[in-house]
C-alpha positions as CSV (number, residue, x, y, z in Angstrom):
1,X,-118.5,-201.5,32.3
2,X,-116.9,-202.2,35.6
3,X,-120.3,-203.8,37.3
4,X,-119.8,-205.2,40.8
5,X,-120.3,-209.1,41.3
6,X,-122.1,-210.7,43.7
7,X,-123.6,-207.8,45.4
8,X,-127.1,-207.5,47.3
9,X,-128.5,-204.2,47.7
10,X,-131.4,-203.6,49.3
11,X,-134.3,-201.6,47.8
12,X,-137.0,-199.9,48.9
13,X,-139.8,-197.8,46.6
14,X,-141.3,-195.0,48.9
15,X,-144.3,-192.5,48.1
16,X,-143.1,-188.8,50.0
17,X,-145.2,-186.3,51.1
18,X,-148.4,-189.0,51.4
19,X,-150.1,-191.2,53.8
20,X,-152.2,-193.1,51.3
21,X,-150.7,-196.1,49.1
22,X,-149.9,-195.9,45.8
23,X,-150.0,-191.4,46.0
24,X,-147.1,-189.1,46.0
25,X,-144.2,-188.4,45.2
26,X,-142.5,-191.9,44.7
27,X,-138.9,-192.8,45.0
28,X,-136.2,-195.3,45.0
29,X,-134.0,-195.8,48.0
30,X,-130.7,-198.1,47.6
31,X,-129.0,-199.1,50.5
32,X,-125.5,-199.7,49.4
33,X,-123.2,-201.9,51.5
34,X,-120.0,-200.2,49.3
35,X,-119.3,-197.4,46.9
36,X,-120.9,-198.9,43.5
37,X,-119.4,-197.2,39.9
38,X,-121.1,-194.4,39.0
39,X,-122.5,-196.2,35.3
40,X,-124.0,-199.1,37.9
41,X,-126.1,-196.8,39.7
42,X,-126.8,-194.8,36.5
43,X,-128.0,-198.4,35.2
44,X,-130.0,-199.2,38.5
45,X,-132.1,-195.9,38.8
46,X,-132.7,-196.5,34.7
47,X,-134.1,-199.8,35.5
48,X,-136.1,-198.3,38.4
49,X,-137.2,-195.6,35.8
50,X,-138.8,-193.4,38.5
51,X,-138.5,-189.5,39.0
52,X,-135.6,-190.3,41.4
53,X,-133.4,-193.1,42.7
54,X,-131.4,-192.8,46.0
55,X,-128.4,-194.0,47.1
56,X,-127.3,-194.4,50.9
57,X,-123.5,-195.2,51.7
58,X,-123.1,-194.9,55.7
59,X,-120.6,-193.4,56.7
60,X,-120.5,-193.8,60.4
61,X,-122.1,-191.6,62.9
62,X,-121.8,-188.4,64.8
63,X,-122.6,-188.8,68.1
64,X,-125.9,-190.6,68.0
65,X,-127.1,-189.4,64.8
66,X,-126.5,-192.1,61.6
67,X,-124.2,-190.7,59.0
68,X,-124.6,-191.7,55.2
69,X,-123.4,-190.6,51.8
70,X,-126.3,-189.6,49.7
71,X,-126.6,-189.3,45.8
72,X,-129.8,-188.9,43.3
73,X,-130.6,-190.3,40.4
74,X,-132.7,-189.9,37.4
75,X,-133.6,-192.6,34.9
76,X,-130.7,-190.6,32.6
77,X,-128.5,-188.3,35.2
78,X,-127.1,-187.8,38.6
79,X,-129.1,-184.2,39.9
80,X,-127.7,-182.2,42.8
81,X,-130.5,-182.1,45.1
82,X,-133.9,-183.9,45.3
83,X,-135.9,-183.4,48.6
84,X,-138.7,-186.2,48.0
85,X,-135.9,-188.3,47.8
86,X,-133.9,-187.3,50.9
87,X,-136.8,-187.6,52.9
88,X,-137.8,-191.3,51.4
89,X,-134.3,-191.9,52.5
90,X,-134.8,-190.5,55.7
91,X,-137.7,-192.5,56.3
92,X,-136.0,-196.0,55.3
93,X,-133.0,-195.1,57.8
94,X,-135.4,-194.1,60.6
95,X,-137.6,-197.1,60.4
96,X,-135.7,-199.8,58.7
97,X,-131.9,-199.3,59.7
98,X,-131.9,-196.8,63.1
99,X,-135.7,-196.9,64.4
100,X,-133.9,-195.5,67.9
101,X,-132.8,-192.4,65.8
102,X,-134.1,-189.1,66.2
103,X,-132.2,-187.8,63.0
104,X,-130.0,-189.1,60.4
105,X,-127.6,-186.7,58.5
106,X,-126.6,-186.9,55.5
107,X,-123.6,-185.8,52.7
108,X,-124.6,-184.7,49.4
109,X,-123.4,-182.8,47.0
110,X,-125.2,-179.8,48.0
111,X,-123.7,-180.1,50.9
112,X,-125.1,-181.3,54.6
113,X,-128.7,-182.3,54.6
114,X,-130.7,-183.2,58.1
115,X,-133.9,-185.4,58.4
116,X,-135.4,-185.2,62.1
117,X,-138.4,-186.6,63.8
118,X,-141.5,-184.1,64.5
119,X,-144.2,-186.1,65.9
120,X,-145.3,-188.6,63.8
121,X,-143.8,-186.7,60.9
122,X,-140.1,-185.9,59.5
123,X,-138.5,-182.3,58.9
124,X,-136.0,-181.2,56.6
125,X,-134.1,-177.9,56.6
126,X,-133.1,-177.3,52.6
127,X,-129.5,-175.6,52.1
């Protein structure tokens, strides 16, 4: 099947649109330190088997805001746009990875998607 040896990726399970444990909307965020085959990520978010699994690949940055690739899974098929997802991945990148960010942006396929700080809070403007 192609699989990648030998590499670590990071993973992080993340309830959306909640402040209270184990309530939500939860999903999957990979943090990929390369471009991984599309059947290995299919596998991963299978094994993950929740609504969605995310996958980060930065990308650089423009300016000061973090840049990353960013594709959804399901447990059986890559969807085009998932917002509880973006916004777990948002929140992963702005406390994990760039905690002196005040947005990260990100490439999907349905197109440019921004996550900002509001307050103790993060916006997203849908395409």
């Amino acid at each position: 099947m192609g699989w990648v040896e030998n590499v670590r990726i990071p993973l992080f399970q993340v309830d959306a649109f909640t402040a209270v444990p184990f309530a939500g909307n939860p999903a999957a965020v990979c943090l990929l330190p390369q471009e991984l085959p599309e059947a290995l990520m299919q596998a991963i978010a299978a094994e993950n088997n929740l609504s969605e699994t995310a996958f980060l690949l930065p990308q650089g940055s423009q300016g000061e805001v973090p840049h990353y690739g960013l594709r959804w899974f399901t447990p059986t098929t890559e969807v085009n746009l998932c917002g509880h997802a973006t916004l777990a991945s948002a929140y992963v990148l702005l406390t994990e990875v760039h905690p002196e960010a005040e947005r990260v942006a990100f490439s999907t396929r349905s197109g440019l998607l921004q996550v900002r700080r509001q307050g103790d809070r993060l916006a997203m403007d849908f395409p």
